[in-house]
Structure formats: structure tokens, C-alpha cells
Backbone as a ProteinNet text record, in pm:
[ID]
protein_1_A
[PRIMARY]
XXXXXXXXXXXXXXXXXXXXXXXXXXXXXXXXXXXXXXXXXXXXXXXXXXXXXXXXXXXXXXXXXXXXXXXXXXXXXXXXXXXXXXXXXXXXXXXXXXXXXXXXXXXXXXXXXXXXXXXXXXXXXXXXXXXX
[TERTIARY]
-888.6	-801.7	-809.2	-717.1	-687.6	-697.1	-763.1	-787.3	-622.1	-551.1	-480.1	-464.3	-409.1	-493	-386.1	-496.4	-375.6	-312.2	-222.6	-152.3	-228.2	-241	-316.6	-238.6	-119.6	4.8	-71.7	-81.3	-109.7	-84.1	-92.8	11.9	-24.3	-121.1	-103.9	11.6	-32	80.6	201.9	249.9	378.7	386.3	304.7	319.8	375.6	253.4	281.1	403.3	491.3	648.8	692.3	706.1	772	776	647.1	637.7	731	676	801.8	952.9	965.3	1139.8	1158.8	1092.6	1161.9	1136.2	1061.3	1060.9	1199.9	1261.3	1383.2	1340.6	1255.9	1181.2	1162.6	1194.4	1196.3	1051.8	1033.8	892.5	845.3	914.1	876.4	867	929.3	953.6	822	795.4	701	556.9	554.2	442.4	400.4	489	479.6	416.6	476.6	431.8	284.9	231.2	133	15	47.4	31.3	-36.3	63.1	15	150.8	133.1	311.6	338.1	494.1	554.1	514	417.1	375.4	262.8	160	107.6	140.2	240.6	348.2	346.1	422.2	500	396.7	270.1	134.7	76.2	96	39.8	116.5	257.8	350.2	332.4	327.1	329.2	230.7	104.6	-19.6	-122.5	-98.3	-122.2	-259.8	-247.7	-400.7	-410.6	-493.6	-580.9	-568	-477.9	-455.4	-606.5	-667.6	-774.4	-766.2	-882	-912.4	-857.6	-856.7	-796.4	-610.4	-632.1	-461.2	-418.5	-455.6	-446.1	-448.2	-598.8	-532.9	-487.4	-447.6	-321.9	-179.2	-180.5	-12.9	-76.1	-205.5	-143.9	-149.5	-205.1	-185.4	-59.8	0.3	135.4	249.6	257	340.8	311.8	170.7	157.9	151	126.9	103	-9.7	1.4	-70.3	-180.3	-283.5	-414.7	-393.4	-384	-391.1	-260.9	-144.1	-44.9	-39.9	-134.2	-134.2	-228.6	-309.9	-423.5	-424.9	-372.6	-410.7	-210.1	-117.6	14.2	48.8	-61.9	-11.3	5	97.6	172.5	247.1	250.6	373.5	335.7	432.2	400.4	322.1	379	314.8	247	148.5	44	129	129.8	167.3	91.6	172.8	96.3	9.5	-80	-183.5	-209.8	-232.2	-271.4	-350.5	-496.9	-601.2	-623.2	-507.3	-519.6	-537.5	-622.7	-713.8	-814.3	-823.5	-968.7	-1126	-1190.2	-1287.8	-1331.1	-1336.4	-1309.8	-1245.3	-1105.8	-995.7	-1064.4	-1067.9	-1136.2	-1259.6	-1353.7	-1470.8	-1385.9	-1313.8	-1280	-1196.6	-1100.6	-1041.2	-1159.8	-1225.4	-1316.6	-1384.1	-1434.9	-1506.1	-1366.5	-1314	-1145.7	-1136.2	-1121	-1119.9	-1256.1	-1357	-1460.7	-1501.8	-1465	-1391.6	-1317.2	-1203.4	-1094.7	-1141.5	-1185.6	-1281.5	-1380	-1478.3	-1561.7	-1480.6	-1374	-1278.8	-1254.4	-1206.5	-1109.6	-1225.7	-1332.5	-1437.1	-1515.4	-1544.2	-1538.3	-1431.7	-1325.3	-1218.4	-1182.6	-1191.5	-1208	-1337	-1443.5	-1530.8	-1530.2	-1473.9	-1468	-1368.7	-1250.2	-1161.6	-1251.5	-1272.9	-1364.3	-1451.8	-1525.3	-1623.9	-1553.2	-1448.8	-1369.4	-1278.8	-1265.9	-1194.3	-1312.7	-1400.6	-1569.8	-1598.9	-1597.8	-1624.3	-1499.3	-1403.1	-1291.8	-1314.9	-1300	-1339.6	-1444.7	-1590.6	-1661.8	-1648	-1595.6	-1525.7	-1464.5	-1340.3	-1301	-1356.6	-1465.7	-1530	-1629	-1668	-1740.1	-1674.1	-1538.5	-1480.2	-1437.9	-1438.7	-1389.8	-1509.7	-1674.6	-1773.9	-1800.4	-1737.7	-1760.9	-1724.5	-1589.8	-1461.3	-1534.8	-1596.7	-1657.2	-1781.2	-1860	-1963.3	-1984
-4062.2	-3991.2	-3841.2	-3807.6	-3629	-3538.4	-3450.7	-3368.5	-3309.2	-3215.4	-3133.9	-3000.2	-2926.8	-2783.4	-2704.6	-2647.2	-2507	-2401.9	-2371.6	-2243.4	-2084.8	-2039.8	-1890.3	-1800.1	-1794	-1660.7	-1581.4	-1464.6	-1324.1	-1246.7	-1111.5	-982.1	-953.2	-957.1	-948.6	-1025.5	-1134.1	-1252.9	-1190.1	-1192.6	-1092.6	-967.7	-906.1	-805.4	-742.7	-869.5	-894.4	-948.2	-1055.3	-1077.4	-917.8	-851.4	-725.2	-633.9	-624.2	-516.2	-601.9	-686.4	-792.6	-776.8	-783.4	-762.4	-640.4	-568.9	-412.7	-364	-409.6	-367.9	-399.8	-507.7	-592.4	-683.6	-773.7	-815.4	-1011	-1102.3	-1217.8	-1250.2	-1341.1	-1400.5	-1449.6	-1484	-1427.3	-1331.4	-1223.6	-1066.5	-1031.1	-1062.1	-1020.5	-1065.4	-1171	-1309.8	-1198	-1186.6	-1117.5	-979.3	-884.3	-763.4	-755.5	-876.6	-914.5	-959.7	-1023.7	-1141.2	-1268.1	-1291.3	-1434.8	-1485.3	-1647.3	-1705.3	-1727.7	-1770	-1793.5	-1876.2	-2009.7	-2074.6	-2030.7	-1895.3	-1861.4	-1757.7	-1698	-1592.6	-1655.7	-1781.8	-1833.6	-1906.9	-1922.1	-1993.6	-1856.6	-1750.2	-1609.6	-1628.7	-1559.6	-1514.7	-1621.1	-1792.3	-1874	-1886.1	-1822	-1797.3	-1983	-2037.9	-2140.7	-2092.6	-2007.5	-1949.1	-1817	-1756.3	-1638.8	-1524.4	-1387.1	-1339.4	-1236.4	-1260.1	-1246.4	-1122.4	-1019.4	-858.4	-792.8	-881.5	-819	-838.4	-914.3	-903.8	-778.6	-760.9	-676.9	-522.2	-483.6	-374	-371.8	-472.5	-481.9	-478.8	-512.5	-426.4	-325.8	-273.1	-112.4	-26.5	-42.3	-8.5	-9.8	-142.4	-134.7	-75.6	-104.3	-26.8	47.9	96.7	258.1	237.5	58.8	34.4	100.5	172.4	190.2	83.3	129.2	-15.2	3	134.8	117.9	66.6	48	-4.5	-166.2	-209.6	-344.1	-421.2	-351	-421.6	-412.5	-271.9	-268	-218.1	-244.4	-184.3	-48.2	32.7	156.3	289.7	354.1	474.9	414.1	482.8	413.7	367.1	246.7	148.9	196.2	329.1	393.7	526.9	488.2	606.8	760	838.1	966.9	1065.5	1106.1	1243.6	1326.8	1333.8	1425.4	1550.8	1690	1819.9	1825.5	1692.8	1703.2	1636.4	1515.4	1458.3	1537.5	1447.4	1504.9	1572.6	1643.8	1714.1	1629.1	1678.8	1604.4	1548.8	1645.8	1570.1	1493.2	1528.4	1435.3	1287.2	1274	1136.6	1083.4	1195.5	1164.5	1075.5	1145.4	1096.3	968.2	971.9	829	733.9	741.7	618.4	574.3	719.6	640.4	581.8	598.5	583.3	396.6	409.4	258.4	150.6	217.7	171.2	80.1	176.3	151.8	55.4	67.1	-40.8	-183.6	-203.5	-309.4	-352.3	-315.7	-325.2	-410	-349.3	-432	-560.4	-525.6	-653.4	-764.3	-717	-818.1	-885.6	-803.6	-835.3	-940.8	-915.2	-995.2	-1139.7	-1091	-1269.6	-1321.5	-1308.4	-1373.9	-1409.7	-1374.8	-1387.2	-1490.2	-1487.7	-1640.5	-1746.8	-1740.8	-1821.1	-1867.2	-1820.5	-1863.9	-1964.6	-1884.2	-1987.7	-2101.8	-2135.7	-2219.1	-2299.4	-2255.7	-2372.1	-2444.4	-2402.6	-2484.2	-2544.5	-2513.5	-2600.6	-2732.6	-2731.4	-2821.4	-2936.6	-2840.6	-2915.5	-3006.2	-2922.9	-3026.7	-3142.1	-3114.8	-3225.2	-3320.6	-3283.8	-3409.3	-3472.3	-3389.4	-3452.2	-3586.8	-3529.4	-3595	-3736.9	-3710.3	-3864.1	-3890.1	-3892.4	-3915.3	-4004	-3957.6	-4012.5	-4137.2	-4142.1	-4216.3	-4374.5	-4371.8	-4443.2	-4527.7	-4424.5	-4508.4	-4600.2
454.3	362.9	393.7	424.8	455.5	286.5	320.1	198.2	217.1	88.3	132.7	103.4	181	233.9	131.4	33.4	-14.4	10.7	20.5	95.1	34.6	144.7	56.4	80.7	4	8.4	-76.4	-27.5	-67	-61.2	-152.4	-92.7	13.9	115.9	300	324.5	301.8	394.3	326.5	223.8	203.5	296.5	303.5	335.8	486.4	520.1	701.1	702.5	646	680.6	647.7	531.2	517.2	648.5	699.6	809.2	934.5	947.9	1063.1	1061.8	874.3	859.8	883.1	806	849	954.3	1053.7	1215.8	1234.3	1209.3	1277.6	1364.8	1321.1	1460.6	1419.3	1492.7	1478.9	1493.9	1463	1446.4	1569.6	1706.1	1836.1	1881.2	1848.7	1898.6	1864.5	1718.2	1640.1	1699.4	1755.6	1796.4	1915	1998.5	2164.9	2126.4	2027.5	2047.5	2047	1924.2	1912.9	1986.2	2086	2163.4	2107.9	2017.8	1951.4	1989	1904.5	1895.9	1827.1	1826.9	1712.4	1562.8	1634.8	1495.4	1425.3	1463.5	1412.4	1372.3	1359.4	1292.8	1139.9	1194.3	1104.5	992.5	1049	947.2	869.4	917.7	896.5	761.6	781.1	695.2	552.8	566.5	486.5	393.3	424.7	375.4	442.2	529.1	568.5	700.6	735.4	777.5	761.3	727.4	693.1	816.6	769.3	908.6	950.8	1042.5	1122.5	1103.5	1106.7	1116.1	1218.2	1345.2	1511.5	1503.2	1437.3	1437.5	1358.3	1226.4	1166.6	1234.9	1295.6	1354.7	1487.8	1538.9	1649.6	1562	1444.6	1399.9	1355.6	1300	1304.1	1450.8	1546.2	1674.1	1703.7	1722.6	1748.4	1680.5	1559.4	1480.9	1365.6	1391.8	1330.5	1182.7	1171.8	996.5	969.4	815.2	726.2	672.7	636.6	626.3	465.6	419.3	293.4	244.7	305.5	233.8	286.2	385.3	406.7	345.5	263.7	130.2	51.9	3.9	-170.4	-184.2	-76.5	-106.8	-158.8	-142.9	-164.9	-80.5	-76.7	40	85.1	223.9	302.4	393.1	442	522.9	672.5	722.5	835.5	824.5	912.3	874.6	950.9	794.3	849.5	929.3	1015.5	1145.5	1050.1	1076.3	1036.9	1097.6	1018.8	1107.3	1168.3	1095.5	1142.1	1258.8	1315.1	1409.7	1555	1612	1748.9	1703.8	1608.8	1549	1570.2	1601.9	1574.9	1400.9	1321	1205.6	1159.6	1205.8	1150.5	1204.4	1347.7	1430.5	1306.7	1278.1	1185.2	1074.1	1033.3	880.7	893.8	949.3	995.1	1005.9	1076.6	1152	997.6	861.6	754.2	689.2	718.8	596.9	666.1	780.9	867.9	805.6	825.3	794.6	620.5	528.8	382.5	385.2	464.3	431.9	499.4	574.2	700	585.1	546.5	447.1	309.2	264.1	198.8	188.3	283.7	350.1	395.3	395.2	463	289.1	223	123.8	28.6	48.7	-10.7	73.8	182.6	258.6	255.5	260.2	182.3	99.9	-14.9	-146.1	-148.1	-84.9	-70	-7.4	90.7	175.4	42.2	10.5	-83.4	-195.1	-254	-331.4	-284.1	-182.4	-97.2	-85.1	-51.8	14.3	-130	-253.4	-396.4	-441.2	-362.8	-432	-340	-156.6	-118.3	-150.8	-208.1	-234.4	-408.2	-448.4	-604.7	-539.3	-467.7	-394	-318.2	-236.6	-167.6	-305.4	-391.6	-508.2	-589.7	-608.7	-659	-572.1	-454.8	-360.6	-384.5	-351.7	-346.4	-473.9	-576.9	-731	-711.1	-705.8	-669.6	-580.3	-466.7	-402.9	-435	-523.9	-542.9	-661.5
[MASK]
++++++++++++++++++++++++++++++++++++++++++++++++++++++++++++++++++++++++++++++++++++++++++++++++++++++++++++++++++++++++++++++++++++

């Protein structure tokens, strides 16, 4: 008997289709810039797998997304030119600003993960019941 798998749509997975649409960019276009493919575009966007930390900042590499508007949705979608950019501080401060948001985000998928691992295990409890 196949367990069945809950979809984990979240404001990322929203978010990540948004940045895709408003590129103008098909979910291959999108896959390639990436270098992923199309059906893991398309599992991304659906909330059907969990989009990975390296993907993440391979779209902001590539298209200059904002981290804070791809987690908590706030500013704008692309990170604005900075005065301080090339500075050595500016570099300093980015890297703790990156670091914060990484820390986040590592925090909050754990925290699914964790709740996904006790729902499974209710579920195998419950077949387990079921059997004996």
C-alpha cells in the first residue's frame, strides 16, 4: 500500500512560479537557465518537492532575485545596486545579510521536515494498528 504524499505549496513555491512568470520564461526556459528540467520546475512550482538551497541561489545569481523577497516576500523582487557594492564592507555585510537568511531558511525546512517525519510516522502507526 503506497502512503500518499502531501503537496507542500508555500509562499516560496508561489513565489518561485512568480519570479518564472515575470521573467517571461516557460518552465523549460526557466529549467535551462537553471540547469535543471522541466519536471522539476514543474514539482518545484506545485509544492510536490522542496526547492533545494543551491537552486535557490542559482535564481538569485541568475536573475538578481532578492532573498528577502523570496522568504519572508518583502521588497522587491531584485536586489537593488548598492553604493556600497564592491566595498569591502558592503562584501562584509552582504555575506552576514546571506548568512541570516541561509540560517532561516535552514531553520524553516527543518521545521517542515520535522513536521512531515510525525505525520508520516502517525501514518505508518496507524497502518501498524490496522494490521495487528
Amino acid at each position: 500500500m503506497a502512503l500518499r504524499q502531501e503537496k507542500l505549496t508555500t509562499d516560496e513555491t508561489k513565489r518561485f512560479k512568480i519570479l518564472r512568470e515575470t521573467e517571461g520564461l516557460t518552465q523549460t526556459k526557466f529549467a535551462e537557465m537553471l540547469e535543471l528540467t522541466q519536471p522539476t520546475i514543474q514539482r518545484y512550482e506545485s509544492g510536490a518537492y522542496i526547492i533545494p538551497i543551491d537552486v535557490i541561489k542559482k535564481a538569485h545569481e541568475v536573475f538578481n532575485m532578492s532573498f528577502e523577497w523570496f522568504f519572508f516576500g518583502k521588497g522587491d523582487r531584485k536586489v537593488k545596486a548598492s553604493a556600497e557594492k564592491g566595498t569591502q564592507l558592503g562584501g562584509f555585510i552582504k555575506d552576514m545579510k546571506t548568512l541570516s537568511t541561509n540560517q532561516q531558511l535552514l531553520e524553516s525546512q527543518v521545521s517542515t521536515l520535522k513536521n512531515e517525519l510525525y505525520k508520516l510516522l502517525d501514518e505508518f502507526n496507524k497502518i501498524k494498528s490496522k494490521t495487528v
